[in-house]
Biopython code that builds the backbone (N, CA, C, O; Angstrom):
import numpy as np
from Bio.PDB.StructureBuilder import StructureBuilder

atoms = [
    (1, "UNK", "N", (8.230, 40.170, 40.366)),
    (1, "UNK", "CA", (9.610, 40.428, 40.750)),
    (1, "UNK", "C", (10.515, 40.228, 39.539)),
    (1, "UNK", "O", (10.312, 39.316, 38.737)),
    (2, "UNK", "N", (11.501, 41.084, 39.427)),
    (2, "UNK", "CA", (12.664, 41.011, 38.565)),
    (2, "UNK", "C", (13.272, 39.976, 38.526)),
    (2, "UNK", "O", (13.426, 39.448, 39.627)),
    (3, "UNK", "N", (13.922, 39.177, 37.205)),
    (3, "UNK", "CA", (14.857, 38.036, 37.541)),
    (3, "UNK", "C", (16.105, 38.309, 37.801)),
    (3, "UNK", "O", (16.868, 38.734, 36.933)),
    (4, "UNK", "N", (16.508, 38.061, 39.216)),
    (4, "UNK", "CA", (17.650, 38.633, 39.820)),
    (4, "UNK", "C", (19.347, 37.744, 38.799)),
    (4, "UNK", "O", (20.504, 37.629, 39.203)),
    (5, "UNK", "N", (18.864, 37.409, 37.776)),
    (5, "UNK", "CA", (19.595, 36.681, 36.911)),
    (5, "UNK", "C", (20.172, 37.847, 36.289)),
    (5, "UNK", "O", (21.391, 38.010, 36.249)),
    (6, "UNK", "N", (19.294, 38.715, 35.772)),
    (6, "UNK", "CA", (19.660, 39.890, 34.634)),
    (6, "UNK", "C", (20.849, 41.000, 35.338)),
    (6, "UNK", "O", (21.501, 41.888, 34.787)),
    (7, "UNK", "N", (20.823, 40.506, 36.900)),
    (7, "UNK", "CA", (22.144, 41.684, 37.459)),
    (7, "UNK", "C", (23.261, 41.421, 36.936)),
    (7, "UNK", "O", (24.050, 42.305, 36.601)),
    (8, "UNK", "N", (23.554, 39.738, 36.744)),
    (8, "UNK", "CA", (24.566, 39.707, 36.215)),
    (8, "UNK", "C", (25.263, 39.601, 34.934)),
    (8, "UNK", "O", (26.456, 39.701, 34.649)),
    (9, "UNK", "N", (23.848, 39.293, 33.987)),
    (9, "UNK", "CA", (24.198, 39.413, 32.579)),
    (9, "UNK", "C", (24.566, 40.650, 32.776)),
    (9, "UNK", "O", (25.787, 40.764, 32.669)),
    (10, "UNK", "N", (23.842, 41.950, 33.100)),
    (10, "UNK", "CA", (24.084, 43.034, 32.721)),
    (10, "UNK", "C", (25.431, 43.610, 33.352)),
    (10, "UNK", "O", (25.946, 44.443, 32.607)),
    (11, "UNK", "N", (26.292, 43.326, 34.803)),
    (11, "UNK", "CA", (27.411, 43.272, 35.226)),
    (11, "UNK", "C", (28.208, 42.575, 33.964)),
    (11, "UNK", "O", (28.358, 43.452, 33.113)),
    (12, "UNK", "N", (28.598, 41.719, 33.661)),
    (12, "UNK", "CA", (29.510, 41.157, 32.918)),
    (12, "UNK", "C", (29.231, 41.319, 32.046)),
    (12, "UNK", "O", (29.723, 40.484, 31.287)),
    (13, "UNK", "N", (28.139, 42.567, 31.177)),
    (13, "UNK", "CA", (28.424, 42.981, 29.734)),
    (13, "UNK", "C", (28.723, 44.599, 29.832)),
    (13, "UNK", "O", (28.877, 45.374, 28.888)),
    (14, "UNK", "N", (28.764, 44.911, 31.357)),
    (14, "UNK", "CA", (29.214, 46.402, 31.312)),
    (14, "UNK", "C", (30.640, 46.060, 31.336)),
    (14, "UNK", "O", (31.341, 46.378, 30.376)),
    (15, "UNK", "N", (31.205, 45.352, 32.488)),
    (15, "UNK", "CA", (32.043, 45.255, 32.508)),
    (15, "UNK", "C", (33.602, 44.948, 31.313)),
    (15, "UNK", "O", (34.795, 45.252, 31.335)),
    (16, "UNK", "N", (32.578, 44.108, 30.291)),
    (16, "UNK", "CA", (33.126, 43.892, 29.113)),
    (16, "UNK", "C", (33.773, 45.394, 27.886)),
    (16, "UNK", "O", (34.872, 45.713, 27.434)),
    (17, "UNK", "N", (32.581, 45.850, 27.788)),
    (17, "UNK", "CA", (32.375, 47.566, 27.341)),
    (17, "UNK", "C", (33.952, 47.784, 27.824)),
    (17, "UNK", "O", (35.036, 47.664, 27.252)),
    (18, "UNK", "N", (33.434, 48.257, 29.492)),
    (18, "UNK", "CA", (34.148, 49.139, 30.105)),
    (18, "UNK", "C", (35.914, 48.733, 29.821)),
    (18, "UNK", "O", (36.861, 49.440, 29.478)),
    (19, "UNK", "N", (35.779, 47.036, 30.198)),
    (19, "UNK", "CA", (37.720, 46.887, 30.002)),
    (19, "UNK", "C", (37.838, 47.317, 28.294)),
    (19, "UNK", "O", (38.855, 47.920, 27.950)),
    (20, "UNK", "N", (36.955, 47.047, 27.421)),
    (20, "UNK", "CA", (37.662, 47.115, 26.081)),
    (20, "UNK", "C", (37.380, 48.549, 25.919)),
    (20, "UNK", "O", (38.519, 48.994, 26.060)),
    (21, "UNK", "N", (36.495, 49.749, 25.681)),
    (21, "UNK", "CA", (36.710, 50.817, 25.487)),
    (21, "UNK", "C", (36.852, 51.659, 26.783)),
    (21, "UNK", "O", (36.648, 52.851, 26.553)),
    (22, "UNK", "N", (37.033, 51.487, 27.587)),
    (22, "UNK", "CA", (37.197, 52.707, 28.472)),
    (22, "UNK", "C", (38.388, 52.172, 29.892)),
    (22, "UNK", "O", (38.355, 52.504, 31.076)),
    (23, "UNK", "N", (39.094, 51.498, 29.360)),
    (23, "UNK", "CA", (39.844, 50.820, 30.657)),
    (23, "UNK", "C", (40.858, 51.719, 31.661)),
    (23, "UNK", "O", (41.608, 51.384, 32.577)),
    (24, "UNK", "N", (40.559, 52.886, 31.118)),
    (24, "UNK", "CA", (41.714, 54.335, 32.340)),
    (24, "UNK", "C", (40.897, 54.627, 32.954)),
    (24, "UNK", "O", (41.200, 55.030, 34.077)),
    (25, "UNK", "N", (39.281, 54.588, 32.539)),
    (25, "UNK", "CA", (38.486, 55.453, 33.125)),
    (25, "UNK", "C", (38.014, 55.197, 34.638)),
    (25, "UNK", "O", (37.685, 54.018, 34.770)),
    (26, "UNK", "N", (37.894, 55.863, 35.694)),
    (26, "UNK", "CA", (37.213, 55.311, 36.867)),
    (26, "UNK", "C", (36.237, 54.531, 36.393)),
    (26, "UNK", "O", (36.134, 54.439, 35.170)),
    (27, "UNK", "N", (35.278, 53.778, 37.289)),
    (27, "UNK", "CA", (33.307, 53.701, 37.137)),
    (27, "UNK", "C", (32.925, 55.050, 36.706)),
    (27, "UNK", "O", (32.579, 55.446, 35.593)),
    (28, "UNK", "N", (33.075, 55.750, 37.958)),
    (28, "UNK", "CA", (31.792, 57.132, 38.206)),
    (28, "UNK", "C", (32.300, 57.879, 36.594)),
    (28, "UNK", "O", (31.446, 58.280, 35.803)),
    (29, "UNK", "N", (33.743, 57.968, 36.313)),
    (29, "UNK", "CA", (34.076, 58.442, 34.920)),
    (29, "UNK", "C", (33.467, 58.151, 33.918)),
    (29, "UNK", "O", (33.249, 59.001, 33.054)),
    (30, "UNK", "N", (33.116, 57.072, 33.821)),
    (30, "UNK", "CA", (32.433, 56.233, 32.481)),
    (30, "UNK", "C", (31.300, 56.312, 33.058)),
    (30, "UNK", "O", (30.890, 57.142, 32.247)),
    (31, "UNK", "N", (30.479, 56.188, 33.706)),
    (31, "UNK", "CA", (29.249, 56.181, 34.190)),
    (31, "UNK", "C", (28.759, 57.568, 34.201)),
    (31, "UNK", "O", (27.572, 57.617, 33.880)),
    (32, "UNK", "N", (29.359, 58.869, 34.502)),
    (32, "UNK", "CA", (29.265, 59.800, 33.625)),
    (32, "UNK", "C", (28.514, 60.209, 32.842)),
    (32, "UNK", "O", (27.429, 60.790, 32.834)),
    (33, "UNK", "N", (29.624, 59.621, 31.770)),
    (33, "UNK", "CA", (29.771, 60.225, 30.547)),
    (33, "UNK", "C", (28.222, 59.450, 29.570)),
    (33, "UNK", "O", (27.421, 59.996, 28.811)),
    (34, "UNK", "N", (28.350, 57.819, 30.103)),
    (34, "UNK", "CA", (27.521, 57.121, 29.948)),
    (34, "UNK", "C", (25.453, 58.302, 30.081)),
    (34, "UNK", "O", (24.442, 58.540, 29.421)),
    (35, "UNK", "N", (25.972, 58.526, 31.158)),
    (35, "UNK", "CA", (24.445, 59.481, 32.302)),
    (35, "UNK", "C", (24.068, 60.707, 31.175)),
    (35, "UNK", "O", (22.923, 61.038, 30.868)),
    (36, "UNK", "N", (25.333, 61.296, 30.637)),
    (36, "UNK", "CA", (25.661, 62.412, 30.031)),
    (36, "UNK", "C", (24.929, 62.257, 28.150)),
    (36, "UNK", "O", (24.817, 63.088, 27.249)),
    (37, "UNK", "N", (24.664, 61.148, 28.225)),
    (37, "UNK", "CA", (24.118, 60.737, 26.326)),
    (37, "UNK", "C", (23.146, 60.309, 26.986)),
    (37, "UNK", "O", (22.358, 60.448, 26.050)),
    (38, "UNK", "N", (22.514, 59.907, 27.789)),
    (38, "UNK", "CA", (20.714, 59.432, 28.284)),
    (38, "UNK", "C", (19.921, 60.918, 28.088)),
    (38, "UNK", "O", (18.795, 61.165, 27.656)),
    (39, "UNK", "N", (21.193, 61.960, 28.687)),
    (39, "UNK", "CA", (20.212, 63.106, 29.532)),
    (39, "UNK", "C", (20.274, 63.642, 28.362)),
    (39, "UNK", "O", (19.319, 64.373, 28.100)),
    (40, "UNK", "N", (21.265, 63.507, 27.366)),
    (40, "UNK", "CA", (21.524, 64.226, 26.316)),
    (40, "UNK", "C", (19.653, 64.239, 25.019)),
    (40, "UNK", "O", (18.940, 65.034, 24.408)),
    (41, "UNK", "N", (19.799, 62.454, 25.385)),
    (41, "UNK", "CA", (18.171, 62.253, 25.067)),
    (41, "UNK", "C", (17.237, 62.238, 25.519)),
    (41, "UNK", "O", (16.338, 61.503, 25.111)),
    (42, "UNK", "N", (17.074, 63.231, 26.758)),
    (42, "UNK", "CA", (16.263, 63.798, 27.452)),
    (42, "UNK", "C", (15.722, 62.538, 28.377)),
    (42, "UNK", "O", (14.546, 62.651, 28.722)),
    (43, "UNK", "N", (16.366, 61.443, 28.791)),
    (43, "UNK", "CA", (15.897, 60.198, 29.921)),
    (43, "UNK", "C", (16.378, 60.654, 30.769)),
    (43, "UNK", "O", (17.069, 61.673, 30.766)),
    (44, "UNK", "N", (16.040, 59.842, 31.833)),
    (44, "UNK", "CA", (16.678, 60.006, 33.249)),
    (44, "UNK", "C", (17.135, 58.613, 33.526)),
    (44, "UNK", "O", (16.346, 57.668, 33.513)),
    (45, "UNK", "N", (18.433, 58.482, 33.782)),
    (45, "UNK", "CA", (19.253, 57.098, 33.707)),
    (45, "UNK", "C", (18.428, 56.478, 35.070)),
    (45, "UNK", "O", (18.523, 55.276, 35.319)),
    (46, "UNK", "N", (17.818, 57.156, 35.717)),
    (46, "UNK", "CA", (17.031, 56.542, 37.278)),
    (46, "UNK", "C", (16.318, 55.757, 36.906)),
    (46, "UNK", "O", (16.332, 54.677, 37.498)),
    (47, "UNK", "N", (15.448, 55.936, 35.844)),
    (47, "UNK", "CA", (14.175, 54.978, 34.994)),
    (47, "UNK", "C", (14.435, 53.996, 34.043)),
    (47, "UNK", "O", (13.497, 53.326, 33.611)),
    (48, "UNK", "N", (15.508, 53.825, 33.675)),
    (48, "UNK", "CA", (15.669, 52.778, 32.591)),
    (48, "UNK", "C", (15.974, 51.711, 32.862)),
    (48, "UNK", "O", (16.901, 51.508, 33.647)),
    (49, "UNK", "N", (15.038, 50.378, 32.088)),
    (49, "UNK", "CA", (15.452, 49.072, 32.605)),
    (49, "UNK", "C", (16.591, 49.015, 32.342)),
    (49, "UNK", "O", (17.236, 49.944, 31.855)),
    (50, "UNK", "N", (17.174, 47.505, 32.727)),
    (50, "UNK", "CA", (18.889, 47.161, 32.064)),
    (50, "UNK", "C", (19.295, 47.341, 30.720)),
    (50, "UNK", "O", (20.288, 47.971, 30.352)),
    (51, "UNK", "N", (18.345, 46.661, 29.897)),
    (51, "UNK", "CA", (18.369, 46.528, 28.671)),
    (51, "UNK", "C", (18.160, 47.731, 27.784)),
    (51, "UNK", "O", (18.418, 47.637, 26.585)),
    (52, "UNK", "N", (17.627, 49.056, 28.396)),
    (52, "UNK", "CA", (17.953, 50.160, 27.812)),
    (52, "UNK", "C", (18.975, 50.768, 27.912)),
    (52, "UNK", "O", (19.503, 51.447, 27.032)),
    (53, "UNK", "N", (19.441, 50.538, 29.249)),
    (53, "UNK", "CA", (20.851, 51.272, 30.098)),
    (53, "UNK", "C", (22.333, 50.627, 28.733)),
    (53, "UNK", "O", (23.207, 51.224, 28.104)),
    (54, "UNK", "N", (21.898, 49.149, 28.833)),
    (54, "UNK", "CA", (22.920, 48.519, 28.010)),
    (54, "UNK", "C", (22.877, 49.128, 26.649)),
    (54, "UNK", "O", (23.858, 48.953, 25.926)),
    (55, "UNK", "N", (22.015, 49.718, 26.273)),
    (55, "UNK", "CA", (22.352, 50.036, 24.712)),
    (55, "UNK", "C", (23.133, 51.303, 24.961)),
    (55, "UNK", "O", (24.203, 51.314, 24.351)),
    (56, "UNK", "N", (22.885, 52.392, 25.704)),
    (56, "UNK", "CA", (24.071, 53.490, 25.938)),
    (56, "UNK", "C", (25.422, 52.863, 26.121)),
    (56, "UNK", "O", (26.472, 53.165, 25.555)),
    (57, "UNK", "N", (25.242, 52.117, 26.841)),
    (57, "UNK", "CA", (26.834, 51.687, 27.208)),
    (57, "UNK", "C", (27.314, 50.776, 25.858)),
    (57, "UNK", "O", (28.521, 50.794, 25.615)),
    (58, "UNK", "N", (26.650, 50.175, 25.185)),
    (58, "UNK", "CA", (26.740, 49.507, 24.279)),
    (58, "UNK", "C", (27.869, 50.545, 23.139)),
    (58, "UNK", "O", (28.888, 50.228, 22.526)),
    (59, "UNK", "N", (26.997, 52.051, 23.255)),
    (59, "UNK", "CA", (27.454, 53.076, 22.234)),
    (59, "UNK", "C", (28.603, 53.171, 22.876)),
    (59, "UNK", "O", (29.348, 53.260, 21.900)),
    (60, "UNK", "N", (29.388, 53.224, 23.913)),
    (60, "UNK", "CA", (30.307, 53.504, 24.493)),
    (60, "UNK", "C", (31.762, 53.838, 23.853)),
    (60, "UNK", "O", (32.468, 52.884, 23.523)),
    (61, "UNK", "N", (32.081, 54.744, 23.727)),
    (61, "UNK", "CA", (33.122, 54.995, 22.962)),
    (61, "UNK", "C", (34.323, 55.700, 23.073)),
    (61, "UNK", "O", (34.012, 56.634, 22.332)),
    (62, "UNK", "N", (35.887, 56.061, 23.572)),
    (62, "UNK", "CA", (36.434, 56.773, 24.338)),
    (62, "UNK", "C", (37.431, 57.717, 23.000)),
    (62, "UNK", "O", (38.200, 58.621, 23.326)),
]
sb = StructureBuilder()
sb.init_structure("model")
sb.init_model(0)
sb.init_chain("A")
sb.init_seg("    ")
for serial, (resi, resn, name, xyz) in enumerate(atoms, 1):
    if name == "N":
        sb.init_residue(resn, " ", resi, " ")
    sb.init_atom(name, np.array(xyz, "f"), 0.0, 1.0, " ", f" {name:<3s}", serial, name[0])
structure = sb.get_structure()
């Protein structure tokens, strides 16, 4: 089983991202655009652990 610990590291470092570069944007807006550079590298955002998901959002840039 997953450590249900990592929901929230990974909540409170999207969330971080999101207020400093993208703070007009809806979720689904940034989440997007976010979906939109996975597919761009041919992933499917359905399959990626947290810690991959976080490096897209990491790139996050408005």
């Amino acid at each position: 089983m997953r450590d249900p610990n990592r929901i929230y590291k990974f909540c409170n470092e999207l969330a971080a991202v999101w207020a400093t570069n993208a703070p007009d944007l809806r979720f689904e807006q940034f989440m997007a655009i976010v979906h939109g550079a996975i597919a761009a590298d041919g992933k499917d955002p359905f399959y990626l652990e947290e810690d991959e998901m976080m490096k897209y959002i990491n790139k996050f840039k408005v």
